[in-house]
C-alpha positions in Angstrom: -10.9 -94.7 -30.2 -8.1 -93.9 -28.2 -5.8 -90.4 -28.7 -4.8 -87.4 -27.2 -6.3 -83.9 -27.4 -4.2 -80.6 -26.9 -6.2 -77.5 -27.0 -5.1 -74.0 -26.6 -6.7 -70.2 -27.1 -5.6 -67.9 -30.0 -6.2 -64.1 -29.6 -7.0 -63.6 -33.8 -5.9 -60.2 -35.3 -9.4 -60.6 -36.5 -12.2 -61.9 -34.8 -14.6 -62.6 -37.5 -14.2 -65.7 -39.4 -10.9 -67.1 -37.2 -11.9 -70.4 -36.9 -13.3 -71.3 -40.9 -9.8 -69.3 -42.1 -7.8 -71.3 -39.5 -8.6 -74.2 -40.9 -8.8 -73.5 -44.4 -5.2 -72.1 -43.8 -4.1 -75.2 -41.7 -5.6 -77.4 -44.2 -3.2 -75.8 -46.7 -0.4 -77.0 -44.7 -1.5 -80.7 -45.0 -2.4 -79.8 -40.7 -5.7 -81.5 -39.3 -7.1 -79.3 -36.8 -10.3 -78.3 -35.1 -11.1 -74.5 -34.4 -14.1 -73.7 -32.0 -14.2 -69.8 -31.9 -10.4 -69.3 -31.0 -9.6 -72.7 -28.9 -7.8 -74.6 -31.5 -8.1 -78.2 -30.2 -5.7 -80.8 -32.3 -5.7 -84.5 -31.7 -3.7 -87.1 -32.6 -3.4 -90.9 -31.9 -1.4 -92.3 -29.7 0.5 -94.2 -32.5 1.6 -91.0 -34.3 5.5 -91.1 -34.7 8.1 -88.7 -33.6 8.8 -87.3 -37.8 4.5 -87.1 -37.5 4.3 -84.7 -34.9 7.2 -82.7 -36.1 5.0 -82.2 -39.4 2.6 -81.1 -37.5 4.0 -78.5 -35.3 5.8 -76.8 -38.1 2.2 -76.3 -40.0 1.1 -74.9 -37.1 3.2 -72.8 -36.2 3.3 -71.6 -40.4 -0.7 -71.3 -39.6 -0.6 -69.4 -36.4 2.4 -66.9 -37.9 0.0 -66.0 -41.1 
């Protein structure tokens, strides 16, 4: 397989439970990502499109604003 993979720390208002509430919120907003403690690691293929990524950056930013 062949893709990219950003990754970035989030200091949680709450430590407990960040990463299965992340991505239960993130799921909500149709976004596919991977939280391991609070790195947040998102990866998507090298043939996603501009509109694609877009979609993506708005859900998470609704996710990380929550």
């Amino acid at each position: 397989q062949t893709g990219m993979i950003c990754a970035f720390e989030v200091t949680p208002k709450a430590e407990a439970g960040f990463a299965r509430q992340f991505f239960a919120e993130a799921l909500q907003h149709a976004v596919l990502l991977r939280p391991i403690g609070n790195t947040v690691y998102w990866m998507p293929p090298y043939c996603v499109a501009e509109e694609e990524i877009e979609s993506l950056v708005r859900g998470l930013d609704v996710c990380l604003t929550v």
